[in-house]
CHARMM internal coordinates of N, CA and C (Angstrom, degrees):
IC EDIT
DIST 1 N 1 CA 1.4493
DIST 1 CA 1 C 1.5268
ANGL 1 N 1 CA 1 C 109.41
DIST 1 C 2 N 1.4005
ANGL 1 CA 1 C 2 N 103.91
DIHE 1 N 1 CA 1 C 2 N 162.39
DIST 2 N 2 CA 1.5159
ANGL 1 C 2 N 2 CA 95.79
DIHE 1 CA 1 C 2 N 2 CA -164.27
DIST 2 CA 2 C 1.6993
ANGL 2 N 2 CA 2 C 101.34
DIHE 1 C 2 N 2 CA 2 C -154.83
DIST 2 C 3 N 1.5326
ANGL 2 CA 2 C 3 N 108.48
DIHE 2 N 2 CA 2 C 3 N 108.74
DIST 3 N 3 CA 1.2681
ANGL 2 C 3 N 3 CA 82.48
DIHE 2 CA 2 C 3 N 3 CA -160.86
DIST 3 CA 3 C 1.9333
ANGL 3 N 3 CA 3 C 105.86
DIHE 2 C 3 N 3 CA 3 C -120.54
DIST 3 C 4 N 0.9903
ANGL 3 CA 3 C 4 N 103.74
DIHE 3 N 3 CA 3 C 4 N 150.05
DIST 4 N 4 CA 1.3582
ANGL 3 C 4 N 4 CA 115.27
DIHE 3 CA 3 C 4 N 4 CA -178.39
DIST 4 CA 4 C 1.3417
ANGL 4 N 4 CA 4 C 128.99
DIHE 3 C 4 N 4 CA 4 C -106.25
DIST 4 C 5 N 1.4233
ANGL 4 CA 4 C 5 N 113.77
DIHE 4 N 4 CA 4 C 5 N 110.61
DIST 5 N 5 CA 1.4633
ANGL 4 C 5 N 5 CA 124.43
DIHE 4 CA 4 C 5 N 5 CA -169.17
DIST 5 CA 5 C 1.3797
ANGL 5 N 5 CA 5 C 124.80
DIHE 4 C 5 N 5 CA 5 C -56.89
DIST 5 C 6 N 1.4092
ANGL 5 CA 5 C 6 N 130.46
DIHE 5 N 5 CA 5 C 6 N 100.84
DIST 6 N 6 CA 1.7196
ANGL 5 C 6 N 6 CA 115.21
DIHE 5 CA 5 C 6 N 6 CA 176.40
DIST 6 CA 6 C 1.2174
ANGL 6 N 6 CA 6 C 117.46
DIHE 5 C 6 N 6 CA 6 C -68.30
DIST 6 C 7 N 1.6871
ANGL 6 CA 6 C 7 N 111.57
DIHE 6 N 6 CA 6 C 7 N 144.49
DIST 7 N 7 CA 1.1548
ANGL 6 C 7 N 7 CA 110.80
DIHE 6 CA 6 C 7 N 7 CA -166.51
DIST 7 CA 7 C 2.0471
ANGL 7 N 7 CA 7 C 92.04
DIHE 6 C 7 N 7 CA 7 C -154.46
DIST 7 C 8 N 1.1294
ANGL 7 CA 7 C 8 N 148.01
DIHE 7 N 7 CA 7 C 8 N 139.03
DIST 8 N 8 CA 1.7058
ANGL 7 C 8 N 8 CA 139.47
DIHE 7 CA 7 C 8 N 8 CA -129.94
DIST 8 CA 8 C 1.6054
ANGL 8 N 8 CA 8 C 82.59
DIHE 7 C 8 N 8 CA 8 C -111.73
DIST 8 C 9 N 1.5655
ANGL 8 CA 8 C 9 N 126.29
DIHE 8 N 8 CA 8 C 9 N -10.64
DIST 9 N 9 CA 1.5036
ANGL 8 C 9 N 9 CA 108.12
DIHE 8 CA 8 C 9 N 9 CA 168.30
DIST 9 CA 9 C 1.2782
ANGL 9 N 9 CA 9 C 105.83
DIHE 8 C 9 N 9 CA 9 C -78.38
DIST 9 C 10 N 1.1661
ANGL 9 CA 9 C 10 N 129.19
DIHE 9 N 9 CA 9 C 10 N -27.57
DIST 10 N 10 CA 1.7649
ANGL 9 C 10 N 10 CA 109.55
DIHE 9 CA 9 C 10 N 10 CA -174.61
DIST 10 CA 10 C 0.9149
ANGL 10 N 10 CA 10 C 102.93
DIHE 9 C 10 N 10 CA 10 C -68.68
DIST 10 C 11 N 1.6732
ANGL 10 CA 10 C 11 N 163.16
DIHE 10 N 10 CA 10 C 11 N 46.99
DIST 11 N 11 CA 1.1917
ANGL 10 C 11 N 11 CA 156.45
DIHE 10 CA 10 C 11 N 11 CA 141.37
DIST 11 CA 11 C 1.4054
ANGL 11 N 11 CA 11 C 105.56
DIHE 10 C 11 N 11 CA 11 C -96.30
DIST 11 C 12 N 1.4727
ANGL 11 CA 11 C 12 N 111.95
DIHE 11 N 11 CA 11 C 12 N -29.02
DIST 12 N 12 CA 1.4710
ANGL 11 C 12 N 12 CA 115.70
DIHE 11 CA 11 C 12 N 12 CA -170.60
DIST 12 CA 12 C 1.5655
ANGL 12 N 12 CA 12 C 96.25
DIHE 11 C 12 N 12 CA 12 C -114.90
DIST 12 C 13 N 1.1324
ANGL 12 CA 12 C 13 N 113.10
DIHE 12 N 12 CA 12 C 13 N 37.55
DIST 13 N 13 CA 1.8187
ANGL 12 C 13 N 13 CA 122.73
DIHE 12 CA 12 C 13 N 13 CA 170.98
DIST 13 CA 13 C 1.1933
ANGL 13 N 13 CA 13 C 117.32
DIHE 12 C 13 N 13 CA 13 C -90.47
DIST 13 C 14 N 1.1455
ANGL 13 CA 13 C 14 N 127.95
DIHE 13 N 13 CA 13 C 14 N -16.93
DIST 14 N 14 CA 1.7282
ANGL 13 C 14 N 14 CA 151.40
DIHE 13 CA 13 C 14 N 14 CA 167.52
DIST 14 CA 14 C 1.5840
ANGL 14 N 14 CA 14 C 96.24
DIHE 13 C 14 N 14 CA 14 C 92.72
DIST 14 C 15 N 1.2227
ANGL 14 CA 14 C 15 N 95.99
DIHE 14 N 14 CA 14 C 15 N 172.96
DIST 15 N 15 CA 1.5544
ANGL 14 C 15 N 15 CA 112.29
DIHE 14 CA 14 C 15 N 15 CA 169.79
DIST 15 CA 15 C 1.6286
ANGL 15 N 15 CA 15 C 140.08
DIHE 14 C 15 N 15 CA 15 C -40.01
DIST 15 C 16 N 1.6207
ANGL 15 CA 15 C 16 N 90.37
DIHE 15 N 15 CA 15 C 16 N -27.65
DIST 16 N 16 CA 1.6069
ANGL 15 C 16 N 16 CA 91.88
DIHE 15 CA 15 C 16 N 16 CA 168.54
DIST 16 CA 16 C 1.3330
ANGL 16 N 16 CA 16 C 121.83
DIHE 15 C 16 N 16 CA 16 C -68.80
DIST 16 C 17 N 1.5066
ANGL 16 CA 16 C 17 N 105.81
DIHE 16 N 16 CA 16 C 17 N -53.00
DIST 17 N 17 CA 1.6569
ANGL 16 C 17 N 17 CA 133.84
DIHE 16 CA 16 C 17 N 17 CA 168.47
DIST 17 CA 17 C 1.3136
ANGL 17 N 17 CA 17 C 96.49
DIHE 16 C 17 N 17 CA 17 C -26.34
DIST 17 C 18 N 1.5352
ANGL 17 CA 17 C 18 N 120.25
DIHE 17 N 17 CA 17 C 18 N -64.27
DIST 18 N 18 CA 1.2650
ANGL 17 C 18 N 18 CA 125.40
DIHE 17 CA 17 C 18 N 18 CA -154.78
DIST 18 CA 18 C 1.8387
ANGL 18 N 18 CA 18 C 100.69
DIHE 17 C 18 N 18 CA 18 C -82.37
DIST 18 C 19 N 1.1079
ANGL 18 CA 18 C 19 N 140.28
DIHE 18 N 18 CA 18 C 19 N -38.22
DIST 19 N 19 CA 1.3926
ANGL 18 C 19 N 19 CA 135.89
DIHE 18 CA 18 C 19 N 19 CA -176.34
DIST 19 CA 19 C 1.6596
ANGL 19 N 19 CA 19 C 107.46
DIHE 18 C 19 N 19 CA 19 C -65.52
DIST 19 C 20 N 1.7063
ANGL 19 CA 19 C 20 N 105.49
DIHE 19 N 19 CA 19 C 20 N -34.45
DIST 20 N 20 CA 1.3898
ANGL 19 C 20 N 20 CA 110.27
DIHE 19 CA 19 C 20 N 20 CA -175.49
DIST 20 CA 20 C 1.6175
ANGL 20 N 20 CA 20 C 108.47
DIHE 19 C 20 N 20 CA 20 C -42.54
DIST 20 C 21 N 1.4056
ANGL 20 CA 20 C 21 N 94.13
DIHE 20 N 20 CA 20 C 21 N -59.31
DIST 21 N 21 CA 1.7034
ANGL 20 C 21 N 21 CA 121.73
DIHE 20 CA 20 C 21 N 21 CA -158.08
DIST 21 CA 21 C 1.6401
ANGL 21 N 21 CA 21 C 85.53
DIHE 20 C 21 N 21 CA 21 C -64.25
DIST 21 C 22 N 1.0655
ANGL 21 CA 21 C 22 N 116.72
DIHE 21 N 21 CA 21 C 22 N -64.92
DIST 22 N 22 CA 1.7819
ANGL 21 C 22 N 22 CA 112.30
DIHE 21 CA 21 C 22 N 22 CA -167.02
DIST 22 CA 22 C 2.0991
ANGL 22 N 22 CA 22 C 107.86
DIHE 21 C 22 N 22 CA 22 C -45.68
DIST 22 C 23 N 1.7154
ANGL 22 CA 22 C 23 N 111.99
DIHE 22 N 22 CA 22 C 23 N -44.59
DIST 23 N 23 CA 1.3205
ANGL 22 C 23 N 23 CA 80.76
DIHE 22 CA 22 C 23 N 23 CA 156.02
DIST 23 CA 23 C 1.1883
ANGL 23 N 23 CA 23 C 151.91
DIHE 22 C 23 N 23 CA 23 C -113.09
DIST 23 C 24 N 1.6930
ANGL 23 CA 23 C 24 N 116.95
DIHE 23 N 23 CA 23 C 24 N 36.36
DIST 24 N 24 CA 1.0145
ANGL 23 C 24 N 24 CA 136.28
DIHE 23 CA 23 C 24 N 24 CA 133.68
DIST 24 CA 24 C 1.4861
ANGL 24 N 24 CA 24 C 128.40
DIHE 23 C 24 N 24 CA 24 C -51.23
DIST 24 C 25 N 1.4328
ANGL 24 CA 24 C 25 N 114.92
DIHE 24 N 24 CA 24 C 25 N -37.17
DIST 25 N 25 CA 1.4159
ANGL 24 C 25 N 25 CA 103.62
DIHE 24 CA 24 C 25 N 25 CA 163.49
DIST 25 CA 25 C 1.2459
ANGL 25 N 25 CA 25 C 119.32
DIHE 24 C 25 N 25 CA 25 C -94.00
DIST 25 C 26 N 1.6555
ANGL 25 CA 25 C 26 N 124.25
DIHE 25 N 25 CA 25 C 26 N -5.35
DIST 26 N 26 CA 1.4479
ANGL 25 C 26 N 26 CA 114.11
DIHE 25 CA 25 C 26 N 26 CA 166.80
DIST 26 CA 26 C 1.3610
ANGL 26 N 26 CA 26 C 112.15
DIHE 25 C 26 N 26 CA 26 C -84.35
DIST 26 C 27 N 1.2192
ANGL 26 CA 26 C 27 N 118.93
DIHE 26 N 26 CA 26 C 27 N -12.77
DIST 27 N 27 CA 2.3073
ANGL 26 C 27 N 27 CA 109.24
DIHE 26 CA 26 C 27 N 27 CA -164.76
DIST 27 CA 27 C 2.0003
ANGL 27 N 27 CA 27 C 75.61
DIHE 26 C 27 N 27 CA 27 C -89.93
DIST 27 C 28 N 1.6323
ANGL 27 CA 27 C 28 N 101.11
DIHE 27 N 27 CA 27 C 28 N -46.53
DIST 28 N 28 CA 2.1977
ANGL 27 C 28 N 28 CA 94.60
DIHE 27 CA 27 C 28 N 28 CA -170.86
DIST 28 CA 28 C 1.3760
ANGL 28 N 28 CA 28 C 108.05
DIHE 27 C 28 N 28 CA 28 C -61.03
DIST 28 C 29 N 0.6944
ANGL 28 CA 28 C 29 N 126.74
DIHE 28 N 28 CA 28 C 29 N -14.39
DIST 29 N 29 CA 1.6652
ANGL 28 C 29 N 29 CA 117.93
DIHE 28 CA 28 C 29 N 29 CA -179.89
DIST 29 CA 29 C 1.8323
ANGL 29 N 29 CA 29 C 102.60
DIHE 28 C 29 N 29 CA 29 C 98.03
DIST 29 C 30 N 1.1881
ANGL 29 CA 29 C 30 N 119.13
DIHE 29 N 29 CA 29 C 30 N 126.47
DIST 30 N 30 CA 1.7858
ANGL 29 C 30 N 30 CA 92.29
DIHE 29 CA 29 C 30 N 30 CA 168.24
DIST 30 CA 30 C 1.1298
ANGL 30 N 30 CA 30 C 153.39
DIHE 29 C 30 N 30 CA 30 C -98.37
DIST 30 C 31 N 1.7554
ANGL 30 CA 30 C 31 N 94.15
DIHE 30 N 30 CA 30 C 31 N 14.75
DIST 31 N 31 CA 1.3890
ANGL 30 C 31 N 31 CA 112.72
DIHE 30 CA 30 C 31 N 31 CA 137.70
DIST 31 CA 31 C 1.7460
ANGL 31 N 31 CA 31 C 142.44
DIHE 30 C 31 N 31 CA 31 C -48.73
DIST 31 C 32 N 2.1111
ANGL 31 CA 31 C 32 N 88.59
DIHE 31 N 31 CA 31 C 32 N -6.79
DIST 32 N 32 CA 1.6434
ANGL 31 C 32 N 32 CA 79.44
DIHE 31 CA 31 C 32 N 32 CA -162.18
DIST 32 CA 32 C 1.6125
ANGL 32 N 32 CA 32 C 84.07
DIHE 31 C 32 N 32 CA 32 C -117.85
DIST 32 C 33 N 1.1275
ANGL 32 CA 32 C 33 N 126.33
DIHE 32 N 32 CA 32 C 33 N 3.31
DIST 33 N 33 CA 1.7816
ANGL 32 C 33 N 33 CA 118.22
DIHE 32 CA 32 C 33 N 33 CA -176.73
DIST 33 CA 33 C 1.3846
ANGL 33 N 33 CA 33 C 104.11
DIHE 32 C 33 N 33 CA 33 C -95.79
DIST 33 C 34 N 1.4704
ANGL 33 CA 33 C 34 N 124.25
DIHE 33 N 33 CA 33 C 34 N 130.32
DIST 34 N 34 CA 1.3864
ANGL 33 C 34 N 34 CA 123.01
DIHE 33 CA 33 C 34 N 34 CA 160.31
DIST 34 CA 34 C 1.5696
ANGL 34 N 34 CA 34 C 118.11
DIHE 33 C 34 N 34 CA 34 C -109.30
DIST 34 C 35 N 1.1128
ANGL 34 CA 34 C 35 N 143.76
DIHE 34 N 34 CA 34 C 35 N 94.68
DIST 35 N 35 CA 1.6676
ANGL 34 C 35 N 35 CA 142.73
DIHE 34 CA 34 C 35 N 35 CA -174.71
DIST 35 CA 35 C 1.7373
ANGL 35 N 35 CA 35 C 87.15
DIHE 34 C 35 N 35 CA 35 C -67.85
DIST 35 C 36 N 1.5380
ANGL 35 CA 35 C 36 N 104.62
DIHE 35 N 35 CA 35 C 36 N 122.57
DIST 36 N 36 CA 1.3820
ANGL 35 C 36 N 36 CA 112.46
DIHE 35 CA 35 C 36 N 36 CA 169.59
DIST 36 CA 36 C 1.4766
ANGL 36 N 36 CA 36 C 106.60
DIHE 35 C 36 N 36 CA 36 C -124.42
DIST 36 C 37 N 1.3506
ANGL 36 CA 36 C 37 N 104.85
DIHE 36 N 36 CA 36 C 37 N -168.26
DIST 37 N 37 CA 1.5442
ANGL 36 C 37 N 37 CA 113.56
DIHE 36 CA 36 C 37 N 37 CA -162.37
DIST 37 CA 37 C 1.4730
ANGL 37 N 37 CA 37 C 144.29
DIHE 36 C 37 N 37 CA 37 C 56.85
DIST 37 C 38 N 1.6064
ANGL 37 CA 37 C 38 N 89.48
DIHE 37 N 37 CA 37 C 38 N 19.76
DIST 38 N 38 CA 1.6540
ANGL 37 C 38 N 38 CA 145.19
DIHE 37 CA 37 C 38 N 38 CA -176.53
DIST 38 CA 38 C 1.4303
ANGL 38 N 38 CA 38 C 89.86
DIHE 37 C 38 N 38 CA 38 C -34.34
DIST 38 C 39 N 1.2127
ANGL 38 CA 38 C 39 N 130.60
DIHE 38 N 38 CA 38 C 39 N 114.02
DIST 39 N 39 CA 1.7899
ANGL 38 C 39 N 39 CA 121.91
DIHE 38 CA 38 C 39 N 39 CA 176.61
DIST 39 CA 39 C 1.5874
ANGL 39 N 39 CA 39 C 102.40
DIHE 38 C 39 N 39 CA 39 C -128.74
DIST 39 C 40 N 0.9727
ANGL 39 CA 39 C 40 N 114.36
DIHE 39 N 39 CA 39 C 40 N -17.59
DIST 40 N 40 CA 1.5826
ANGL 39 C 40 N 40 CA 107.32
DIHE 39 CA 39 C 40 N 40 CA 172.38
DIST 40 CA 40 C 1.7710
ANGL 40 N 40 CA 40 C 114.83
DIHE 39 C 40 N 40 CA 40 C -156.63
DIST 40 C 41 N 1.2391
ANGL 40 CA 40 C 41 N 125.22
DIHE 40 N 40 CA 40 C 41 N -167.25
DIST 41 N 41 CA 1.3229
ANGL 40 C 41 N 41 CA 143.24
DIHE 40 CA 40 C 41 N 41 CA 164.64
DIST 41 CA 41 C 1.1086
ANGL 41 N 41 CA 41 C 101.77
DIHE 40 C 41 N 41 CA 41 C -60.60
DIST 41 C 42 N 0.9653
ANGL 41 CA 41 C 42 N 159.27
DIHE 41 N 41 CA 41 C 42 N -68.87
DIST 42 N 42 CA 1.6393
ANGL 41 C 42 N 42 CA 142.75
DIHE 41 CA 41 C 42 N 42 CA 179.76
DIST 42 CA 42 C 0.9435
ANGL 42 N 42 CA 42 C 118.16
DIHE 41 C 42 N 42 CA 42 C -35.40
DIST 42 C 43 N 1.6015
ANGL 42 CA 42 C 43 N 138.91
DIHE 42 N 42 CA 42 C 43 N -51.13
DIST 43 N 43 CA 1.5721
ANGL 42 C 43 N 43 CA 151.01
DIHE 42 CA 42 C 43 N 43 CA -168.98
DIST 43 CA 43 C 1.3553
ANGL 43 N 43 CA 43 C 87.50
DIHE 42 C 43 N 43 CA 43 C -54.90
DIST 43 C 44 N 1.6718
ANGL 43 CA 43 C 44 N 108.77
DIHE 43 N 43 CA 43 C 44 N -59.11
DIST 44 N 44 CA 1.4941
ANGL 43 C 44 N 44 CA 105.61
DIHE 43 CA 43 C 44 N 44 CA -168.95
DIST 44 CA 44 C 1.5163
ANGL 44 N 44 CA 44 C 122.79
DIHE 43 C 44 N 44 CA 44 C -49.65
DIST 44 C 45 N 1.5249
ANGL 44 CA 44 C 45 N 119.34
DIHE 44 N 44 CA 44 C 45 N -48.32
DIST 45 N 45 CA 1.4511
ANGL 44 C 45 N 45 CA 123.10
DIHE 44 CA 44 C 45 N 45 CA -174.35
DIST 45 CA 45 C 1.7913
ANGL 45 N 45 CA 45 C 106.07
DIHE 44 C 45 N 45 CA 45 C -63.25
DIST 45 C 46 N 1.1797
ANGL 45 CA 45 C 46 N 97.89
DIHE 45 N 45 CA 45 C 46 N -46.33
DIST 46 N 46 CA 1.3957
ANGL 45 C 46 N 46 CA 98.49
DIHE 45 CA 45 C 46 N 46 CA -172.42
DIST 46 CA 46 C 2.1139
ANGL 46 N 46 CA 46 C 110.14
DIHE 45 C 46 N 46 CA 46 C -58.85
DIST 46 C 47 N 1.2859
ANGL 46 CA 46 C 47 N 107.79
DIHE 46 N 46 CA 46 C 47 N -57.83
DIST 47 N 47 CA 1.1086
ANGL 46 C 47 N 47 CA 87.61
DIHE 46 CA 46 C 47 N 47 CA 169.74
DIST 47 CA 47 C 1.8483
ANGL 47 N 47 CA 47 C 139.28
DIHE 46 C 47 N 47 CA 47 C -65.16
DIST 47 C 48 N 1.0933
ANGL 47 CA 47 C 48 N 103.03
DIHE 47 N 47 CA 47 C 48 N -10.78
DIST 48 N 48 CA 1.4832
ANGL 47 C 48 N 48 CA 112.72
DIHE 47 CA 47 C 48 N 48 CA -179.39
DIST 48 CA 48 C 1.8977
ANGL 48 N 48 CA 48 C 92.18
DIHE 47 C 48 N 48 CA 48 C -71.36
DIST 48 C 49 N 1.4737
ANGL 48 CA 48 C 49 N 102.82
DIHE 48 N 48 CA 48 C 49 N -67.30
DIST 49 N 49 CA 1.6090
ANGL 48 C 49 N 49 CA 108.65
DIHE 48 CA 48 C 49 N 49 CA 168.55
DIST 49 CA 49 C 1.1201
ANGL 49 N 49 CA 49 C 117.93
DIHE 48 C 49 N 49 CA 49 C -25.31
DIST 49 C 50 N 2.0008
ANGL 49 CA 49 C 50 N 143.46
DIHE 49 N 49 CA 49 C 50 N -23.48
DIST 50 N 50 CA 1.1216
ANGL 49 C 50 N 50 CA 133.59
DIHE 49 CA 49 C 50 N 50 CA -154.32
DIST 50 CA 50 C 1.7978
ANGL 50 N 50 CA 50 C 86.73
DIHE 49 C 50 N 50 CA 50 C -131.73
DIST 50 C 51 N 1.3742
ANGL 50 CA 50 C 51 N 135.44
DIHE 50 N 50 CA 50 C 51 N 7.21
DIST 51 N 51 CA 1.2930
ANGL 50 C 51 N 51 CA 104.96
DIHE 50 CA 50 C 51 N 51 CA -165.93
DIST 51 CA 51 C 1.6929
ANGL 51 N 51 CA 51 C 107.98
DIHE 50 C 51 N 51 CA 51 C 130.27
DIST 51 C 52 N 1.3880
ANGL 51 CA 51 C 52 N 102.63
DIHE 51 N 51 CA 51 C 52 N -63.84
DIST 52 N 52 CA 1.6859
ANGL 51 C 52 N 52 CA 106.32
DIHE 51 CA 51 C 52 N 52 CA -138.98
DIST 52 CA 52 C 1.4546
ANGL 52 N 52 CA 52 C 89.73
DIHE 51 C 52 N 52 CA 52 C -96.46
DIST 52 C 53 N 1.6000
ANGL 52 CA 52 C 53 N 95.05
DIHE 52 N 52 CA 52 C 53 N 138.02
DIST 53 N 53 CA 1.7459
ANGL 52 C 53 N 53 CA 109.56
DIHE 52 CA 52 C 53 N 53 CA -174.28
DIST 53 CA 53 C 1.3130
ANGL 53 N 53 CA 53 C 97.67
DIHE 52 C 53 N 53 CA 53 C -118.26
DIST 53 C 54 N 1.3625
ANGL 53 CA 53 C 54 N 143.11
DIHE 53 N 53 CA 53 C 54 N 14.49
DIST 54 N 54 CA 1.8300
ANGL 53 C 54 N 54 CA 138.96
DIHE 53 CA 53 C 54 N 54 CA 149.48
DIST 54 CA 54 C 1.0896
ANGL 54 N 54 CA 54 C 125.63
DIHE 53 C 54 N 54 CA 54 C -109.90
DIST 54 C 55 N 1.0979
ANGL 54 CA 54 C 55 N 103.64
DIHE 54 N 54 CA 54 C 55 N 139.71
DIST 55 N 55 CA 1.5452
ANGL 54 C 55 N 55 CA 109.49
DIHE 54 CA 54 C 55 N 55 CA -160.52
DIST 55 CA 55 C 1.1938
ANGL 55 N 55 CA 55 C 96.04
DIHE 54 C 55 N 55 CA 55 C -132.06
DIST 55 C 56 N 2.0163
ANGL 55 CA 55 C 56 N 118.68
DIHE 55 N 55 CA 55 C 56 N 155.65
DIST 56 N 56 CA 1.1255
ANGL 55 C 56 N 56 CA 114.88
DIHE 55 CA 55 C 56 N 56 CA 170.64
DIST 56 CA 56 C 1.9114
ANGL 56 N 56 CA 56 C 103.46
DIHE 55 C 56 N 56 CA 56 C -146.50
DIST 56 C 57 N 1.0019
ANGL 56 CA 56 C 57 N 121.30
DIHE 56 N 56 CA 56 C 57 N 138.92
DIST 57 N 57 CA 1.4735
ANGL 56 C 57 N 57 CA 110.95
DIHE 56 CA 56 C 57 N 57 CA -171.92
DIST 57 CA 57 C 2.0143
ANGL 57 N 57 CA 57 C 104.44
DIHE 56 C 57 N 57 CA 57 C 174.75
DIST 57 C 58 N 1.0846
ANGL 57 CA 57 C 58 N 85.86
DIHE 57 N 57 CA 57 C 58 N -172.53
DIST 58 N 58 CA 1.9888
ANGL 57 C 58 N 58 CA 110.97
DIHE 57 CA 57 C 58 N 58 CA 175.99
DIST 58 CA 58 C 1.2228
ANGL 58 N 58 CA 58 C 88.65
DIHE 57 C 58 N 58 CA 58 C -54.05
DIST 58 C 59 N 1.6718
ANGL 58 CA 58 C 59 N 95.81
DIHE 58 N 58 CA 58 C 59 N -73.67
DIST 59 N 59 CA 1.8025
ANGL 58 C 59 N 59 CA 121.86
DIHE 58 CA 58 C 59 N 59 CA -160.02
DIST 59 CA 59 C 1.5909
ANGL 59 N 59 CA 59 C 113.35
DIHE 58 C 59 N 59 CA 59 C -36.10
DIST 59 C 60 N 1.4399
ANGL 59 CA 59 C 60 N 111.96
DIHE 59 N 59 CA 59 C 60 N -60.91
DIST 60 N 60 CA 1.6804
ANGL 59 C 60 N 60 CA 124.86
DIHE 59 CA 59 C 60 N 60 CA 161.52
DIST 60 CA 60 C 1.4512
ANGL 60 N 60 CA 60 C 115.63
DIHE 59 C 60 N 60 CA 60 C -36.28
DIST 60 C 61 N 1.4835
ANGL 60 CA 60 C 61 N 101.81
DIHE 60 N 60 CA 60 C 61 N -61.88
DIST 61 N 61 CA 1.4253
ANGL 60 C 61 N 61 CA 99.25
DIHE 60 CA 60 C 61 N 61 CA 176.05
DIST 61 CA 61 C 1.4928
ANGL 61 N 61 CA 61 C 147.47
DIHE 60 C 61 N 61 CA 61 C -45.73
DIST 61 C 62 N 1.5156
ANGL 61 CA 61 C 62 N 95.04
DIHE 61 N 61 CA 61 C 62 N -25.62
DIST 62 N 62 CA 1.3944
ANGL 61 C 62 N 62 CA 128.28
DIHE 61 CA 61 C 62 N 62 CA -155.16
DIST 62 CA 62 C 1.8591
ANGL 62 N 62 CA 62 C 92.05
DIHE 61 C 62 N 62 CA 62 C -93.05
DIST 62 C 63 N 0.9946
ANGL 62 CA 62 C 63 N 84.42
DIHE 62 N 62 CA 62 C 63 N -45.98
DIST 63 N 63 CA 1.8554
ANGL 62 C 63 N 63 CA 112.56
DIHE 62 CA 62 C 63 N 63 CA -163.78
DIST 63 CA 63 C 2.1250
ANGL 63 N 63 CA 63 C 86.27
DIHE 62 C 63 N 63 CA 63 C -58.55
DIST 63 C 64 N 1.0264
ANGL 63 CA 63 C 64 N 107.21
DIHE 63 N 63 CA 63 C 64 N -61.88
DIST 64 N 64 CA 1.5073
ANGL 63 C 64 N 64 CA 136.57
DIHE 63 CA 63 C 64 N 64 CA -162.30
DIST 64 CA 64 C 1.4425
ANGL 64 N 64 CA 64 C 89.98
DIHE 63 C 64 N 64 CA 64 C -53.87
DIST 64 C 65 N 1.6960
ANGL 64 CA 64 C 65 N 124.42
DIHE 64 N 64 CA 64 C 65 N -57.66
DIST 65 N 65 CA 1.5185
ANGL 64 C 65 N 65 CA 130.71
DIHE 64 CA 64 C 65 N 65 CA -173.05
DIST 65 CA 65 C 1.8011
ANGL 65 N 65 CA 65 C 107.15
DIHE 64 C 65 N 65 CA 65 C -65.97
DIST 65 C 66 N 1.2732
ANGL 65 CA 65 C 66 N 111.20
DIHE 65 N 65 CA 65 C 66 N -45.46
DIST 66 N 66 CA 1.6731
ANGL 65 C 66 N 66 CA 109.89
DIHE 65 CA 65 C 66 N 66 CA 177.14
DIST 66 CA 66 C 1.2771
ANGL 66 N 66 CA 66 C 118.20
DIHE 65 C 66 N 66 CA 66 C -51.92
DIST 66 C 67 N 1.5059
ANGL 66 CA 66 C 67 N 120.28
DIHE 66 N 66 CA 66 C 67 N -34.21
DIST 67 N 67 CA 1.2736
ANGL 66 C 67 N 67 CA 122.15
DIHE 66 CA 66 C 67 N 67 CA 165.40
DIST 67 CA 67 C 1.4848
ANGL 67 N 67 CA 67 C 116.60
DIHE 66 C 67 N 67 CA 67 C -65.00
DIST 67 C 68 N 1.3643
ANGL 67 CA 67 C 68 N 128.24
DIHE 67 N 67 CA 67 C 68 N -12.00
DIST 68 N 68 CA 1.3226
ANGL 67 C 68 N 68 CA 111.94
DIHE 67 CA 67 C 68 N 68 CA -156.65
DIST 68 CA 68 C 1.4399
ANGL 68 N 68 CA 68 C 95.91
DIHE 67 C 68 N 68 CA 68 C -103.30
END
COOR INIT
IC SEED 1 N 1 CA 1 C
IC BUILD
């Protein structure tokens, strides 16, 4: 597993930033990347945008409790 810290500058990291990460989650598989520290709806778009479908954070959590 391999997990990758959110942080609201990597959106404004430009395009390389962002291609890097995309094949990091295509050579890792994207089963194996989790973007954590998930704090809002942005973390979310952005990582879906790059690949990675796990998430771990507040935001998740929060999301996870409304359902319950």
């Amino acid at each position: 597993m391999i997990k990758i810290f959110w942080h609201p500058e990597i959106v404004d990291a430009g395009d390389a930033m962002h291609e890097r990460i995309r094949h990091l989650v295509d050579s890792s598989g994207e089963s194996r990347i989790v973007l954590c520290r998930v704090d809002n709806r942005e973390a979310v778009d952005f990582g879906q945008m790059v690949g990675v479908n796990l998430f771990q954070g507040r935001y998740v959590e929060n999301l996870i409790a409304e359902d319950n």
